[in-house]
GUKE-178356 format. One record per atom (N, C-alpha, C): x, y, z. Coordinates in steps of 0.1 Angstrom, whole numbers, plus 5000, padded with zeros to 4 digits. Example, Ala and Ser with C-alpha at 12.3 -4.5 7.8 and 13.67 -1.06 7.14 Angstrom:
<atoms>
513249435078512349555078513249675078512849785071513749895071512950005079
</atoms>
This chain:
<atoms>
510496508413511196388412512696418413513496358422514896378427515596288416515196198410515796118398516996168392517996148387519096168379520096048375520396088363521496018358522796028368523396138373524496128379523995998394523295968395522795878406522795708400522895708384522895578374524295508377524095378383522395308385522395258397520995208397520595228406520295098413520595018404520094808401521394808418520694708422521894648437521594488434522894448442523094298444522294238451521194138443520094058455519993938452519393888457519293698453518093668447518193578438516193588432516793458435515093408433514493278436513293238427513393108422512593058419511093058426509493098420508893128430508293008434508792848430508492738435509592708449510692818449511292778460511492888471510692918472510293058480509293078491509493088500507993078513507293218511507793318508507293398516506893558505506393448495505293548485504593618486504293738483503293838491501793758485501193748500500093698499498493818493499193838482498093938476497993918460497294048455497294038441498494078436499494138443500894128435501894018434501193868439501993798435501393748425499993748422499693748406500493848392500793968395501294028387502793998392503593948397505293898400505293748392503993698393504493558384503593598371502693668365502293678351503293618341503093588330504093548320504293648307502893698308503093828295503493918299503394018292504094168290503694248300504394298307503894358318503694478312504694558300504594698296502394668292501994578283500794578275499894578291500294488301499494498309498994628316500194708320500694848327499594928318499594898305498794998295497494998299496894858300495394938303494994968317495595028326495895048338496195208339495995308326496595448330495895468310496195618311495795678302496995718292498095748300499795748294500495698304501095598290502195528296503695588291504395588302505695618298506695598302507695578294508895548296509995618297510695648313511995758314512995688318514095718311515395628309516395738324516595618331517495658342518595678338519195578331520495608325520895428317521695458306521995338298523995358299524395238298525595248295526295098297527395088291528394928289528994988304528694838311528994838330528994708330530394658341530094538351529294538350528794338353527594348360527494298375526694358386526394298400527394208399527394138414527994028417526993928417526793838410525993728408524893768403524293878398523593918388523793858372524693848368524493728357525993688356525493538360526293438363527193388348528093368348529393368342529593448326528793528334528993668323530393778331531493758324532893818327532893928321532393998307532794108304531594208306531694348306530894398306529394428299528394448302527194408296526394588298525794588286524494738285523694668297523794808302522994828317521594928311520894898310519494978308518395048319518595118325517295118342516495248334515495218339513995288333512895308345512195438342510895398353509895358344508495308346507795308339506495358347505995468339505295568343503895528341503095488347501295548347500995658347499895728336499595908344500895948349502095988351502896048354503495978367502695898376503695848385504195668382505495688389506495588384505995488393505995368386504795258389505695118389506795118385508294988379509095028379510494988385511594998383512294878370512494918365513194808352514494798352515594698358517094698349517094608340517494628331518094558315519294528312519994378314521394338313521494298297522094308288521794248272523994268275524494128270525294098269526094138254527594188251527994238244527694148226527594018235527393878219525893928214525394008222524094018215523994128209524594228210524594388207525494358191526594288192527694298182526494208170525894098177524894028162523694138159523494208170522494328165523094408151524094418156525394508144525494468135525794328131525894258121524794198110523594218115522994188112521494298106522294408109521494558111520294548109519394458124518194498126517694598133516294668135515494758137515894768153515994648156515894638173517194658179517694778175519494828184518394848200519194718208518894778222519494908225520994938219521295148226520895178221519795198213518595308208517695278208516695258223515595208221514795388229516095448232515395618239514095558248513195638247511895608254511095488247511595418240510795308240510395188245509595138249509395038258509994908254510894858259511894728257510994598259509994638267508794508265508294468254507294598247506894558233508094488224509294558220510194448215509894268221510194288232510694118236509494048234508494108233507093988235506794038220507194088207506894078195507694038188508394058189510393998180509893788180509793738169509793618170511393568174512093608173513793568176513993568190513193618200513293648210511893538220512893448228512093378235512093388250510893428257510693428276511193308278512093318289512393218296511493198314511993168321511393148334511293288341510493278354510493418361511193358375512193468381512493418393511793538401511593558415511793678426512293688432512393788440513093848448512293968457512993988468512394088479513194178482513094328485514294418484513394468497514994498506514694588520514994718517513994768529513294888532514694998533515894948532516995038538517895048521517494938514518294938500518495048490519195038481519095148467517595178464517095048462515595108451514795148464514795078477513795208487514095348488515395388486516295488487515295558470515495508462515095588446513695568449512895508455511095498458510595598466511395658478511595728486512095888475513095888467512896018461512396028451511595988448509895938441508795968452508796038458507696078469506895998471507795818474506595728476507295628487506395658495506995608510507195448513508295398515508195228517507895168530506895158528506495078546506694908545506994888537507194748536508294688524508594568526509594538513508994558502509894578492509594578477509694438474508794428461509094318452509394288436509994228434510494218418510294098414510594058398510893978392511793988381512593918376513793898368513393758356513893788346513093688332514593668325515093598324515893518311515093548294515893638286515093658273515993588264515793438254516793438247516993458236517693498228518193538215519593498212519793488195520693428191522293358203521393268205522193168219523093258226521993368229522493398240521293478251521393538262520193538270520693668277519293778278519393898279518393938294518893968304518093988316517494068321515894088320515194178328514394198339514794298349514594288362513294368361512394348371511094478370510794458384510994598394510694578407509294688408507894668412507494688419506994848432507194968423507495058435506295058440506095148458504895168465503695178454503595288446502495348442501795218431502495128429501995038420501294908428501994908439501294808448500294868459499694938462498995018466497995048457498195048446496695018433496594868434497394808431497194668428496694608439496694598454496094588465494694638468494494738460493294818465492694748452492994738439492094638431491194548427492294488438491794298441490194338447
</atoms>
């Protein structure tokens, strides 16, 4: 695995969409798992024998251009793979805005997002009662982009677009964004499942 931090990060500027305003859904079983509403970490779990979590790199960064919308100052950037049996099966980025890190501070709960190391940022969001899912949007990433580019040095060949989803999490009035794209090896199980 060609992976590295000096390569962080790895997240690119794309457009999601609501998947009521969208044509062109992949007509399979991964657009059941692109609209699910639970936890995709709990899902991923009974699907492999170890699950794991490898942190691409974390750090306070701009965000995208129109990746979160009238958010001006810099926001924790989180990108993660999430591993089946050893191959990387999700791309994850994690936007959590500075109003929510500083009330994490203030308030010295368990759940510091810069210290979550290898732990799965899902189990948090779908157990934390303070913490509410909002909507799922999608999006399609081309064969020539960043994450084909990091799927590709992941020894996993892209013959076709990738696909993601992006979720609104809210917490103390304010809303924390997580992206989860989809690499080959995960849609290639999920296809051969159905």
């Amino acid at each position: 695995m060609n992976v590295t931090s000096i390569s962080f990060p790895y997240g690119e500027s794309i457009h999601w969409f609501s998947p009521q305003k969208i044509d062109s859904l992949p007509d399979s079983q991964l657009k059941e798992w692109l609209l699910a509403t639970g936890s995709l970490t709990l899902r991923l779990k009974t699907h492999c024998n170890h699950f794991e979590v490898k942190v691409l790199g974390e750090h306070l960064l701009e965000p995208l251009a129109d990746e979160f919308p009238a958010q001006t100052d810099p926001v924790w950037v989180r990108e993660v793979l999430l591993c089946l049996d050893g191959i990387p099966w999700v791309f994850a980025r994690t936007l959590i805005p500075q109003t929510i890190l500083s009330t994490q501070r203030n308030d010295n709960q368990y759940n510091d997002f810069t210290r979550l190391g290898t732990r799965s940022l899902g189990e948090l969001l779908f157990t934390s009662p303070d913490i509410t899912p909002g909507n799922i949007e999608v999006a399609q990433f081309k064969t020539c982009g960043r994450l084909a580019a990091l799927a590709t040095s992941l020894n996993q060949h892209v013959n076709s677009s990738l696909w993601g989803r992006r979720r609104y999490f809210n917490l103390h009035d304010s809303q924390l964004i997580v992206s989860e794209i989809f690499l080959p090896a995960a849609v290639d199980y999920i296809n051969q499942s159905a």
